[in-house]
C-alpha positions, 0 to 999 in steps of 0.5 A: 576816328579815333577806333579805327586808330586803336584798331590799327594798334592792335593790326600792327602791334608787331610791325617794326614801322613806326606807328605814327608812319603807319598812321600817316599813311592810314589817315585818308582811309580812316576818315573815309571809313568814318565818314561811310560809317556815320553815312550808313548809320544816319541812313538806318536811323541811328541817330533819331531820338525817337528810335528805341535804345534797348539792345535788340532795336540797337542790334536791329540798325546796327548790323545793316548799318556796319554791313552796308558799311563794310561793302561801300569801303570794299567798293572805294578800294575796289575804284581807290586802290590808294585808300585800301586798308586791308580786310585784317584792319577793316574786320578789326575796326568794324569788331571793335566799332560794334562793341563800342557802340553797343556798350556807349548806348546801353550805358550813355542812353540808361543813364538816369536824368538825361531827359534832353535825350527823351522826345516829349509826346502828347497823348489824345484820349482819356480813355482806355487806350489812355490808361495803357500808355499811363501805366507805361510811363510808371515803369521808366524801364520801359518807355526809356526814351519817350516823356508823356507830358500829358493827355488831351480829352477827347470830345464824347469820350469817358476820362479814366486817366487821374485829372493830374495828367489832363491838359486843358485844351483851351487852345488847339493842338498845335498851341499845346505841342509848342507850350509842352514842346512836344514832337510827338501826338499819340493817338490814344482813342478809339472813336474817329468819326463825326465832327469831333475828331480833330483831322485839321488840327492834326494835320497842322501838326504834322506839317510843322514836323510834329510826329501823329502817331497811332496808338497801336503803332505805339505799342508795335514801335516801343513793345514790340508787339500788336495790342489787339484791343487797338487793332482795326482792319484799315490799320492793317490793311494800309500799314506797313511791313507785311513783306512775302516778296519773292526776295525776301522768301528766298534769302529766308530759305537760304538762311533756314538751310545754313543754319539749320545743317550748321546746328544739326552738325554742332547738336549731333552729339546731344542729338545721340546721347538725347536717343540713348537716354529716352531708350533707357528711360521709358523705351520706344518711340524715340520721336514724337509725331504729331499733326500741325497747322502751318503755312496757308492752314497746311497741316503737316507731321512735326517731330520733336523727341518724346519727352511725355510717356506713352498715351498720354491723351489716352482720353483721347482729347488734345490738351494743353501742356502745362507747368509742371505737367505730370504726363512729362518724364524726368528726361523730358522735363530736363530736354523741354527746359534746354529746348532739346526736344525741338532738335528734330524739327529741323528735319521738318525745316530741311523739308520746307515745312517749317522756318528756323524762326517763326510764329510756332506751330498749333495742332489743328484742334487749338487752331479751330478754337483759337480761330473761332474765338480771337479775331486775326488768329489766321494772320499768323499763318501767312508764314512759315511756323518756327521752331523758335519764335519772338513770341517765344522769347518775349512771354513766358510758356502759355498754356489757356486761350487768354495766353494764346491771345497774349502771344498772337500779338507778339506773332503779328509783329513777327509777320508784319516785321520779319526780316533776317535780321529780326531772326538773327535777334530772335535766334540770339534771344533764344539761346539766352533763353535756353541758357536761363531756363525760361519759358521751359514747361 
């Protein structure tokens, strides 16, 4: 409450009406609005231990949350004329809401020792899923807010964790999550068939609030991608997410049209100098046409700026684009490295063709190896490409099959998870990207 008090401070610095008269007569509103705010929040799942406290994941609950808020308090002033506050007032406190939040949990939530913030898990399976999950708990920048206690060895299954970590399971499960106070069981092995595997056990477990978790749920939820060595069918098939619903398609391709038009008009000076200079430099053609793979397995014509010379395949084969390629020009190498070279995609957005933000768009010939070679590679073609992407703000550029693989996992949870908001985030990461230089070839 006190925000919404600093927030009315700052709206009425120069009214001549005493400010603590105008406090009095804001009191009803602002316990309203704190009340809704910790409402929204608590629905979006803000105030769970087990949520991720990084920046994106914070982002990712917080907008629905202030947004949602922000309709419900126009509605009570809509049905309550008495607790109106004004949009002036409402803005200011939502702003500032936002930013103190965000900064009280980058900092309140990185604070090293503060272990009764961090939910205690225990993994079973020793094996090699096992070994992934360990050596996440070695980088405590990575898994801020989950402690593994331990791992529990599974019947038939080979230990390649160190015996230290072990827990002896002399008793059944749900004795060990009360000895290690535990609230979470993450599944960490593959073979979950015969009499071995502990269904009962389990299922005990999750009656009495102990959360069973799948490894590869794990790893969606805590690194946002989908391992594809823990991936199966069922999981897929059964899971979550996955949304190509008619509204979700609609409020997409409203978003690509605004923000599309709204950065060709911001770009359009870049846009021109970018013309004039590759002119200069190696001549014509100013645009780069070249045969993608998109939704459904449509192939489409993609347009970016030339940044390589000419024949640069004159053998005649598609080949990767690498570091330092030798086939790129001094502009080219500077307009890859800004992202300018993806401006003209836009037109290919205007046109349906692409999403603003997306899984990014493959040449056919890569698309037919990729596909033949890793399992699921289609699945990133359920949506519209992207001229960004979270796989191209999470890996570094790729350019071999092993890269490919590293980055469709990072595009399945695009597809499995895309919303706006998820693009929003993307977009932000992308220009942090731009502003550092990463990932340029």
């Amino acid at each position: 409450m006190s925000i919404f008090f600093v927030g009315a401070g700052i709206r009425f610095l120069y009214l001549d009406t005493p400010f603590t008269e105008l406090l009095s007569s804001q009191l009803p509103g602002a316990i309203t609005f704190t009340f809704i705010m910790i409402g929204c929040m608590a629905a979006m799942g803000m105030y769970q231990l087990d949520s991720k406290l990084d920046l994106e994941s914070t982002l990712l609950r917080l907008m629905p949350s202030l947004a949602l808020g922000f309709a419900i308090m126009t509605l009570i002033f809509y049905l309550f004329p008495d607790l109106y506050l004004g949009r002036g007032l409402l803005a200011i406190v939502i702003l500032l809401a936002l930013l103190l939040i965000l900064i009280t949990r980058m900092v309140f939530f990185r604070w090293p020792g503060l272990e009764v913030f961090r939910s205690r898990a225990i993994v079973l399976g020793t094996g090699s899923g096992a070994v992934e999950l360990l050596n996440l708990t070695e980088d405590s920048s990575i898994l801020r807010n989950l402690n593994i206690v331990g791992f529990v060895p599974f019947y038939g299954e080979d230990r390649r964790v160190p015996a230290s970590v072990v827990l002896p399971k002399q008793s059944s499960l749900a004795s060990l999550v009360n000895q290690y106070d535990a609230s979470e069981i993450i599944i960490a092995t593959q073979e979950r068939r015969g009499g071995g595997f502990p269904i009962q056990e389990l299922l005990e477990c999750k009656m009495h609030g102990v959360k069973v978790t799948d490894v590869a749920t794990f790893f969606e939820r805590e690194r946002g991608y989908i391992r594809m060595d823990s991936l199966y069918p069922s999981w897929l098939v059964f899971g979550g997410g996955f949304d190509q619903s008619f509204f979700r398609t609609t409020v997409k391709r409203m978003f690509d049209l605004f923000a599309s038009l709204l950065i060709l008009l911001v770009s359009l000076p870049v846009i021109l100098l970018t013309i004039v200079l590759i002119l200069i430099e190696d001549g014509r053609p100013i645009f780069y046409r070249q045969e993608r793979v998109g939704k459904g397995g449509k192939t489409f014509m993609v347009i970016k700026f030339r940044s390589m010379r000419n024949n640069a395949e004159k053998e005649g084969l598609p080949q990767w684009a690498a570091t330092n390629d030798p086939r790129i020009t001094r502009l080219g190498k500077i307009i890859r490295k800004l992202r300018i070279d993806e401006l003209p995609q836009i037109i290919n957005v205007l046109k349906g063709e692409m999403s603003l933000v997306g899984p990014r768009p493959e040449r056919p010939y890569f698309v037919d190896m990729l596909t033949a070679k890793v399992p699921y590679y289609n699945v990133r073609h359920s949506v519209k490409p992207g001229i960004t992407g979270w796989a191209q703000v999470r890996y570094p550029y790729g350019s071999s099959v092993e890269d490919a693989i590293e980055k469709l996992q990072y595009d399945l949870y695009y597809v499995k998870n895309h919303s706006l908001f998820l693009d929003l985030i993307i977009l932000i990461d992308t220009v942090s990207v731009v502003l550092l230089g990463k990932g340029g070839r």
